[in-house]
C-alpha positions in Angstrom: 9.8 -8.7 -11.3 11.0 -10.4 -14.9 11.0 -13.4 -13.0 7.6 -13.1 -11.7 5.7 -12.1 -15.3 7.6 -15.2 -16.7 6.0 -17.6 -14.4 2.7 -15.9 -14.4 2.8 -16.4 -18.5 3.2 -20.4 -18.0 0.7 -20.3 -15.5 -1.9 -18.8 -17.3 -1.4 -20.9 -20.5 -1.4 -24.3 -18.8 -4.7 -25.2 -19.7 -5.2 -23.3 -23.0 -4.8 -24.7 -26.3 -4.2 -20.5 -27.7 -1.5 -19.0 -26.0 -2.7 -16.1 -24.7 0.7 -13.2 -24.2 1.4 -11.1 -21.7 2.7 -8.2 -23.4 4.8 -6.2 -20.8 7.1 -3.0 -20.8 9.6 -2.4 -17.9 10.9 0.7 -17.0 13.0 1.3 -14.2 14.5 4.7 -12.9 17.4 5.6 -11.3 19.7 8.7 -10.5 22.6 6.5 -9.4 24.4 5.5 -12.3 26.1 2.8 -10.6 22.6 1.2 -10.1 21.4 1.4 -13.6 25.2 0.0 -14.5 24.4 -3.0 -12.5 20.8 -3.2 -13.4 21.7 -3.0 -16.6 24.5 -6.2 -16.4 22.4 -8.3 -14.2 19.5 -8.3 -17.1 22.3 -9.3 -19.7 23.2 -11.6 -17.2 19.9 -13.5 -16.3 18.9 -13.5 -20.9 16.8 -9.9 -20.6 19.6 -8.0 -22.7 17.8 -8.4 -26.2 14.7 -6.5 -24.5 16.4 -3.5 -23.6 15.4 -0.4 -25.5 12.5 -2.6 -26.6 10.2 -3.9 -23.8 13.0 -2.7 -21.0 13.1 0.8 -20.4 16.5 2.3 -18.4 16.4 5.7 -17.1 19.1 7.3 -15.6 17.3 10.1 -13.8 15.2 11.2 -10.0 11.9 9.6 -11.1 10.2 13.4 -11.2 12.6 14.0 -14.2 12.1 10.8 -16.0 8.2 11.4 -15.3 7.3 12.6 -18.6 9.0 9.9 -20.7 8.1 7.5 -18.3 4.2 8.5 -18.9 4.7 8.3 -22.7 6.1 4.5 -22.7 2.5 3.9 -20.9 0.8 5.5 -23.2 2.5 4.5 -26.4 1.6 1.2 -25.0 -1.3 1.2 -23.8 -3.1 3.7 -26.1 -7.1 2.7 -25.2 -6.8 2.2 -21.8 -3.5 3.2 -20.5 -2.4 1.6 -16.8 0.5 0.9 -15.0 1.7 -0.1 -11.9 4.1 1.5 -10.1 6.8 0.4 -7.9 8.2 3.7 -6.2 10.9 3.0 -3.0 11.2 6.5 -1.2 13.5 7.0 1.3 11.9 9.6 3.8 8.0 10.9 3.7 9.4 14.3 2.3 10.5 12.8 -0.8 6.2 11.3 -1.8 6.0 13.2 -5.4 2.4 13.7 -4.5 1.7 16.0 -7.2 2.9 13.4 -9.4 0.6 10.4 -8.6 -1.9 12.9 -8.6 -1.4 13.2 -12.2 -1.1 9.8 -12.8 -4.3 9.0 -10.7 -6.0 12.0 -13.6 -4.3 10.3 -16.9 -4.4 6.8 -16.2 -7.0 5.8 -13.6 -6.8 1.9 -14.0 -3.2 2.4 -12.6 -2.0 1.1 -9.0 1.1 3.1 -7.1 2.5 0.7 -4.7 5.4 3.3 -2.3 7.5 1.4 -0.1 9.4 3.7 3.3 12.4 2.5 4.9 11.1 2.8 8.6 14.1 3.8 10.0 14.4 7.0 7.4 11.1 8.1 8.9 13.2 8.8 12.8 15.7 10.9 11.1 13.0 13.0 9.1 9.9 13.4 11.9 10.5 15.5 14.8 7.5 17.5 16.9 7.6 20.2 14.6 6.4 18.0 12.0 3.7 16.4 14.0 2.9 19.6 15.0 2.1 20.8 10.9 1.0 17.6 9.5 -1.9 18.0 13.0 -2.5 21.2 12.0 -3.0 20.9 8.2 -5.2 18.0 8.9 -7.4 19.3 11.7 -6.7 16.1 13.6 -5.2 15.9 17.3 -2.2 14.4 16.9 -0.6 15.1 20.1 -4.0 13.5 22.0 -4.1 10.7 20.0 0.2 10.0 21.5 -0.7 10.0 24.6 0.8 13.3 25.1 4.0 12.1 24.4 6.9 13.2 22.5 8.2 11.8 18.7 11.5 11.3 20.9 9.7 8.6 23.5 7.5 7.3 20.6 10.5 6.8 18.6 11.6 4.4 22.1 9.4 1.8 21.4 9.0 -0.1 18.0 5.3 -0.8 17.8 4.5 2.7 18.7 6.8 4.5 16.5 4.9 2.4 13.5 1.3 2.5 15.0 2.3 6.8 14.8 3.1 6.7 10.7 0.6 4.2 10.2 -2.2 5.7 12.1 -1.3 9.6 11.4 0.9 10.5 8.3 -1.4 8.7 6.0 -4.0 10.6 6.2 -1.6 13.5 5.2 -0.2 10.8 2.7 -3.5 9.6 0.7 -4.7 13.3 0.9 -2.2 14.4 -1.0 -2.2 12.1 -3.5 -5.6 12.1 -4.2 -6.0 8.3 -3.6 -9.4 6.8 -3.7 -8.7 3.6 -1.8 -5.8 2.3 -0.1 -3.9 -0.2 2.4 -1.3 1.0 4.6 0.4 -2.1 6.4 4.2 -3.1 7.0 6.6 -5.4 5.5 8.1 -7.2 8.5 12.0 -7.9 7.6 14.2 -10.6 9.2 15.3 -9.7 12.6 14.6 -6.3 14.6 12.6 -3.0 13.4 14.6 -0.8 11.8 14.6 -3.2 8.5 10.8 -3.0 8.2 9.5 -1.2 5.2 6.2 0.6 5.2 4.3 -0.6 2.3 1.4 1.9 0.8 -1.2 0.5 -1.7 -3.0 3.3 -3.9 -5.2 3.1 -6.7 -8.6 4.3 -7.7 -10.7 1.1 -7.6 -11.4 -0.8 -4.1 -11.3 -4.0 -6.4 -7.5 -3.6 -6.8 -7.6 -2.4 -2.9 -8.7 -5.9 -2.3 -6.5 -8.1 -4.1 -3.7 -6.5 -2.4 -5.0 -7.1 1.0 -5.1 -10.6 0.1 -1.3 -10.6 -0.9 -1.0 -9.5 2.7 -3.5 -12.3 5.0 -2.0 -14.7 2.2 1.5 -13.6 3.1 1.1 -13.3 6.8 4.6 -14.1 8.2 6.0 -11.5 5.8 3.2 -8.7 6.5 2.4 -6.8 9.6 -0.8 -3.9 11.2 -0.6 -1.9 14.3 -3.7 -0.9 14.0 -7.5 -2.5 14.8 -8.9 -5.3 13.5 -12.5 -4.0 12.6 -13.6 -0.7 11.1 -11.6 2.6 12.0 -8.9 0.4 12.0 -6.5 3.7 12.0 -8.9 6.0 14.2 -7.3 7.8 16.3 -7.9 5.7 19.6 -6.2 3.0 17.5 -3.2 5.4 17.9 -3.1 5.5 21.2 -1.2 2.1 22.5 -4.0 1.0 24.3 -3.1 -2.3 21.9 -4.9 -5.4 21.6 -2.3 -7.3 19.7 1.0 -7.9 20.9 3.4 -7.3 18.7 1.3 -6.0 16.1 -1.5 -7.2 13.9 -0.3 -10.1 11.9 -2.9 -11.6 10.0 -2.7 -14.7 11.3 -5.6 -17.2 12.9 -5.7 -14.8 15.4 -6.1 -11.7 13.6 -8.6 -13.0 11.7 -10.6 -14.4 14.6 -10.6 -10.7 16.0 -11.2 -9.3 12.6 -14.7 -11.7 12.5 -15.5 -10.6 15.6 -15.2 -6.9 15.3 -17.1 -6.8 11.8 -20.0 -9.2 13.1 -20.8 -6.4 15.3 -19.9 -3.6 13.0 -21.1 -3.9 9.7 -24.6 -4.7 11.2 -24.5 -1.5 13.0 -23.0 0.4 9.8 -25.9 -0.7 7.6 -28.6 0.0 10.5 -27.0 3.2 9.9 -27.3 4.0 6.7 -30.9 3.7 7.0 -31.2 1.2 3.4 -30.8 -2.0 2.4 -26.8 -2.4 0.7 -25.1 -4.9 -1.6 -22.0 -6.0 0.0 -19.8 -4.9 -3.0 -21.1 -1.8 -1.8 -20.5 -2.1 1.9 -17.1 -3.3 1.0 -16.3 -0.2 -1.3 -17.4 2.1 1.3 -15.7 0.7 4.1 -12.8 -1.3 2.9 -10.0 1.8 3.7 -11.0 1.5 6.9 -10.5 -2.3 7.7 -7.7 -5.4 7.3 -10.7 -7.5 5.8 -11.0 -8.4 2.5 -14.0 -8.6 0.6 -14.3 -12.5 0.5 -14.0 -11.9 4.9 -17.3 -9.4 4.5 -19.2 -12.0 2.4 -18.2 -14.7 4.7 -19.4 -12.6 7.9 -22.4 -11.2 6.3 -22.8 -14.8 4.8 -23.0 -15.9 8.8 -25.2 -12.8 9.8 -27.9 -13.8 7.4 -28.9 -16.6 9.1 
């Protein structure tokens, strides 16, 4: 992440004769000491040491303890405008501190909450009792949209188990934390599915919604959907293993081909709809949850409608 801000500062000074600096604070959290032990050598290590306790921040805490202190490096920073970005790697579904992001969502609304979910911790966690509550806090029909199958035979297959917590538990997910926009796709990992991450986007602004999306058609091998490819990309029928893609969604040539396709048809009929002429930043912002596109695919499409 050091790493990455101190490439990004050459690169955006390359062509300018007044430096312009990328003032950045770091905090990372941890309640294993062991980890922030190590963290703590490897910035000494790689030249980071004179920053910490400065523009480093090391807590060793659960992240809902450090929460508060956490907040006040933002805002001390960032007095006008405070924003952050969170990195926050969970290890089961049960352990979201929804309430949390809720409140960082209400303090500092510029801010982005990127949650990453070992796939593997979700088997060990979800049983049909769970499915069972998260249906019937939701009012959606879970069990029809399986197939009428078990967690146990879901939890069989690969693709299925990950079109289940990508097509039901983040409803229950974005719900909770009060999340205006958000993208919901997989990291693939080297070799077979247990070493995928789930990888949830959440901010407040479908403009930040977008740019992530990019990371992932821009990313493609590394990035995966088990979803559809148009709108209601998570409906419920997409749940359903009645598949198109083989192996998942993986914005590739082929993706995108389907993706054009699906919105060529779509976004005409959702604008008929609505019963009103509509800007496409608009049509994106009101769609964009709901579809792998980003907003330079709508122009393109609409770009091709028009003519």
């Amino acid at each position: 992440m050091l790493a990455a801000v101190d490439e990004a500062r050459v690169l955006v000074n390359l062509d300018r004769t007044k430096p312009l600096d990328l003032d950045v604070q770091y905090v990372f959290v941890d309640k294993n000491k062991s980890a922030v032990d190590h963290l703590r050598k490897v910035l000494i290590d790689r030249g980071y040491g004179s920053q910490i306790g400065t523009s480093i921040h090391l807590f060793h805490q659960d992240f809902v303890s450090a929460f508060p202190s956490v907040m006040e490096v933002v805002k001390r920073h960032t007095p006008r405008a405070p924003t952050a970005l969170f990195f926050l790697d969970q290890y089961g579904y049960k352990e979201v501190p929804a309430t949390l992001i809720q409140t960082v969502f209400r303090e500092l609304p510029h801010s982005e909450i990127v949650l990453t979910f070992h796939v593997s911790s979700f088997a060990t966690y979800t049983n049909d009792e769970f499915v069972q509550h998260i249906g019937s806090t939701l009012a959606i029909d879970i069990r029809g949209a399986l197939g009428g199958q078990s967690i146990e035979d879901i939890k069989d297959s690969d693709a299925d188990w990950r079109r289940f917590i990508q097509g039901a538990l983040y409803q229950a997910l974005v719900t909770k934390c009060g999340a205006r926009f958000f993208t919901p796709f997989f990291i693939r990992a080297e070799g077979a599915g247990h070493g995928e991450y789930w990888l949830v986007h959440l901010s407040q602004h479908h403009r930040a919604q977008d740019v992530m999306k990019q990371v992932h058609w821009q990313h493609q091998n590394h990035f995966v959907h088990y979803g559809g490819a148009g709108l209601n990309m998570l409906a419920p029928q997409m749940m359903g293993f009645r598949q198109e893609f083989t192996g998942g969604f993986q914005f590739d040539d082929v993706a995108r081909h389907q993706t054009n396709v699906a919105l060529t048809e779509q976004l005409g009929e959702y604008i008929f709809a609505q019963g009103r002429p509509m800007k496409i930043g608009e049509l994106f912002a009101s769609t964009c949850n709901t579809s792998p596109a980003t907003a330079g695919m709508y122009k393109e499409i609409c770009g091709h409608a028009g003519r």
